[in-house]
N, C-alpha and C positions, 0 to 999 in steps of 0.2 A: 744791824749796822747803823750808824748814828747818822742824823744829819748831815756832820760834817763831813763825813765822808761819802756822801751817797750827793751829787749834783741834784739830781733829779727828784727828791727827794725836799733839797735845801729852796729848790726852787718853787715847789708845792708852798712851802711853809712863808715863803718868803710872800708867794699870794696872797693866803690864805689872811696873815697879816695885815693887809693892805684892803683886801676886799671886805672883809668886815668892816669895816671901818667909814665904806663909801656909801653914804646916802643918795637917796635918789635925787638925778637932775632932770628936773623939767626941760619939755622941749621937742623939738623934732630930729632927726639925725643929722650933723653938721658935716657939711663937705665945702668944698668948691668950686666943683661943678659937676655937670649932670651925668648920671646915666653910667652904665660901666659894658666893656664890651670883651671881657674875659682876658684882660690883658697881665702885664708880671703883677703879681699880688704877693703884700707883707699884713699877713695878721698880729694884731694884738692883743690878743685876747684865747682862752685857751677854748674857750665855747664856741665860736667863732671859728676858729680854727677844725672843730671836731665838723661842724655843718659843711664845710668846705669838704671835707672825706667823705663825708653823708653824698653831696653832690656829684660828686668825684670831679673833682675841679683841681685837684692838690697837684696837678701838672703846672698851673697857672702860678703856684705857691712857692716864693724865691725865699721867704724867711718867715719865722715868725718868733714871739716873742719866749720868755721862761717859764708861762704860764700855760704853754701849749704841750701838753703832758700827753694827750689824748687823741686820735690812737696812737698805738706805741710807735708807726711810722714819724710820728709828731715829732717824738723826741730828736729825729735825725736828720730834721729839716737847720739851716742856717740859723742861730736866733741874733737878734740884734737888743736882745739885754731886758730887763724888766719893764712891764710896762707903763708903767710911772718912773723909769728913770731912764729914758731915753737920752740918745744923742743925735742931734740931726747929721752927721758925718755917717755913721753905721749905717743908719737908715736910707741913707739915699746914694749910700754907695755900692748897692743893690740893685740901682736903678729901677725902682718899682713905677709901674705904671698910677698904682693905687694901696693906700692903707687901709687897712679896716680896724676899728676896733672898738670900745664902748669909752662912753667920757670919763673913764679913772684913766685912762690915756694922759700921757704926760711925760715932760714939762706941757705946758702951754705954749710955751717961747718955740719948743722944736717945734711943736705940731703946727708954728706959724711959718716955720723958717722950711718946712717941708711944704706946706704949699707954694709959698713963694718959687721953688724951686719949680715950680709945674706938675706937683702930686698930687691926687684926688687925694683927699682925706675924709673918709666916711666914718662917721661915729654912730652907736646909738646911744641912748639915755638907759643910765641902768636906775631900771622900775621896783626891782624886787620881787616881781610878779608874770604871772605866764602870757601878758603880752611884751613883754623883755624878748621871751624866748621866739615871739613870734615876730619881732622888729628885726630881733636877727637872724631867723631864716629868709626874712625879704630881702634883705639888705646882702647877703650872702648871693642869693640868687641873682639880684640885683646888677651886681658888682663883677661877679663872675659871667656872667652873660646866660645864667641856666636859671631862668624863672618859672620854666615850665616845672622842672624838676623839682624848684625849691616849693612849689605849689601843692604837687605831689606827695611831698616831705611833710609839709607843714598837717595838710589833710589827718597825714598817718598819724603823726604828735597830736593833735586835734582831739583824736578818736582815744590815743592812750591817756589824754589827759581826762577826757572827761571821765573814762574807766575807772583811772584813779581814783579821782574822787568823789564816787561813789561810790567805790568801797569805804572811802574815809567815812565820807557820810554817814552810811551802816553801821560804823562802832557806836557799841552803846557808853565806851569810858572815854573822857579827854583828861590823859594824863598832863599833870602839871612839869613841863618838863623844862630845863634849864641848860642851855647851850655855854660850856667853856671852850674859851678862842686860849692854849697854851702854845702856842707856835715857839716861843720864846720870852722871855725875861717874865715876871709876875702875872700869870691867870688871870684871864678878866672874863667876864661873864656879859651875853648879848641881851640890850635890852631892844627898845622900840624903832623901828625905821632899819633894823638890820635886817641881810640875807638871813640871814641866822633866825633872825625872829620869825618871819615868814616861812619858811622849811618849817619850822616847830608849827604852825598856826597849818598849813597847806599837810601837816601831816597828821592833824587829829589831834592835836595837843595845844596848850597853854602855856605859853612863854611865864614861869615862874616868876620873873621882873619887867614890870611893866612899869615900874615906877620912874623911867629914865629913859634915853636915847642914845643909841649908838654903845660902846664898850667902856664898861668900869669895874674897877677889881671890887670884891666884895670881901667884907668884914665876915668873920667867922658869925656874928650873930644877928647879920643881913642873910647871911646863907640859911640859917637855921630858919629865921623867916619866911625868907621865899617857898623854904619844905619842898623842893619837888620829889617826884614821884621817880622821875626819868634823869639821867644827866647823858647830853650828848654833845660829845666832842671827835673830833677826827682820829682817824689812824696816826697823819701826821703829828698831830698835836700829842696824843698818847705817847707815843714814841718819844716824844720831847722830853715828855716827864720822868721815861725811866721805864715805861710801861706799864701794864694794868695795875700787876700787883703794888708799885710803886706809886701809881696814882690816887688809891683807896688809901694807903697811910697818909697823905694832906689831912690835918687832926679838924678843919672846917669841914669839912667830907663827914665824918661822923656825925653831925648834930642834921642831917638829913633823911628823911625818909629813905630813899636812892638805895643811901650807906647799906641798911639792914639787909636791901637783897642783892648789892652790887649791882644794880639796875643802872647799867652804860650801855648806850650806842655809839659806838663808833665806827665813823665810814670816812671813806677817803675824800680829801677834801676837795679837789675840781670836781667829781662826782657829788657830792653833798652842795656844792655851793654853788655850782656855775651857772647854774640857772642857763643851762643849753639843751641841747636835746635828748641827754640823758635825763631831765628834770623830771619827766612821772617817774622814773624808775628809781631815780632818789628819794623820791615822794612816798613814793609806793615802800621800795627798804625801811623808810626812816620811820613808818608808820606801823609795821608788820612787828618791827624789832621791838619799837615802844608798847604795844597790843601785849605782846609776848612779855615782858617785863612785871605785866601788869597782872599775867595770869597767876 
């Protein structure tokens, strides 16, 4: 089924788009004011949202945004639209006690015009990295009034991550691997400061382009250069293209290593990227499947 016909789907892609793209913002998490006492809550954020269910707080949960894919109860929650292209009317005609979500959040303008209004507005800083996933298990717990819980949570994540990466550790290959973002219109390839880059680096591998920052399409004989070993891009993004067999005819695709064994990962993209509590377990896939490519 294509994109366009599948919402849920269109709405992954539409993420996935957008979060690449976002560099880290320094800083502490941006509210209003203090403290949360488990009162209406509107998530922004699809990682965010999954830690709320982890909690089980998702009684508290009045909406949340297009990016909240996860668990599939997610999908059937109120959404109030993408979350970079908010409207302060949706949003606060919900009556939320409090927002959550990280600073790709936006406009700006709303998330002023939603305080004003009397909203807690709580954000975190997206890191790229596994204290991201632990600012918003605090901040979750935080907000909802279950910090015991979220303490609890975080503990277990703690203990899967460092499992994780020790098995990473233990590989004797770091495949040279090269993330394409195809969600829509011209392929572009992730370099330095993306989520993308980090998943590749957090799974035993080497980001093939190191030479740049953030998303740019590459020349058939940049590709040939970079030579990776691995090419990983999403389910969503695959599907964009036509699917597997239709993604290996791209004639840049041939002058790489990858090409000769069809050596692709591909994993769903809130799972691959959200850098939430799912995160060793993407880590862990993302690493197993490129291992396996290698053999």
């Amino acid at each position: 089924m294509s994109a366009a016909r599948n919402p849920a789907r269109r709405r992954s892609l539409q993420w996935l788009g957008a979060a690449g793209m976002v560099m880290a913002v320094p800083g502490a998490w941006a509210q209003n004011k203090k403290g949360g006492s488990g009162g209406r809550l509107i998530s922004l954020s699809g990682s965010l949202t999954e830690i709320v269910y982890l909690l089980n707080a998702q009684d508290q949960l009045v909406a949340s945004d297009t990016t909240s894919l996860f668990p599939e109860a997610a999908t059937r929650t109120p959404k109030v639209g993408y979350m970079r292209q908010l409207s302060a009317e949706g949003v606060l005609s919900l009556k939320p006690d409090v927002v959550i979500g990280t600073q790709e959040a936006g406009p700006a303008v709303v998330l002023d015009q939603i305080r004003q209004a009397g909203v807690r507005v709580a954000l975190t800083p997206v890191q790229h990295d596994w204290s991201e996933v632990q600012t918003k298990v605090q901040l979750v717990g935080r907000e909802t009034g279950r910090e015991s819980d979220a303490k609890a949570l975080m503990e277990r994540l703690n203990a899967e991550w460092a499992s994780v990466q020790s098995t990473v550790a233990a590989a004797k290959r770091k495949p040279r691997a090269l993330f394409i973002l195809s969600h829509g219109g011209s392929p572009q390839v992730a370099g330095r400061g993306t989520g993308a880059d980090a998943l590749i680096r957090y799974a035993g591998g080497i980001n093939a382009v190191s030479e740049f920052q953030g998303y740019r399409a590459l020349t058939a004989e940049a590709m040939a250069s970079a030579a990776p070993d691995v090419i990983v891009n999403t389910t969503q993004g695959i599907e964009a293209l036509g699917g597997e067999a239709a993604f290996w005819k791209r004639p840049e695709l041939a002058l790489t290593p990858a090409f000769a064994r069809r050596a692709l990962v591909s994993i769903e993209a809130n799972f691959l990227l959200g850098f939430g509590p799912r995160f060793p377990s993407a880590v862990k896939t993302a690493h197993e499947r490129m291992q396996a490519l290698l053999a």
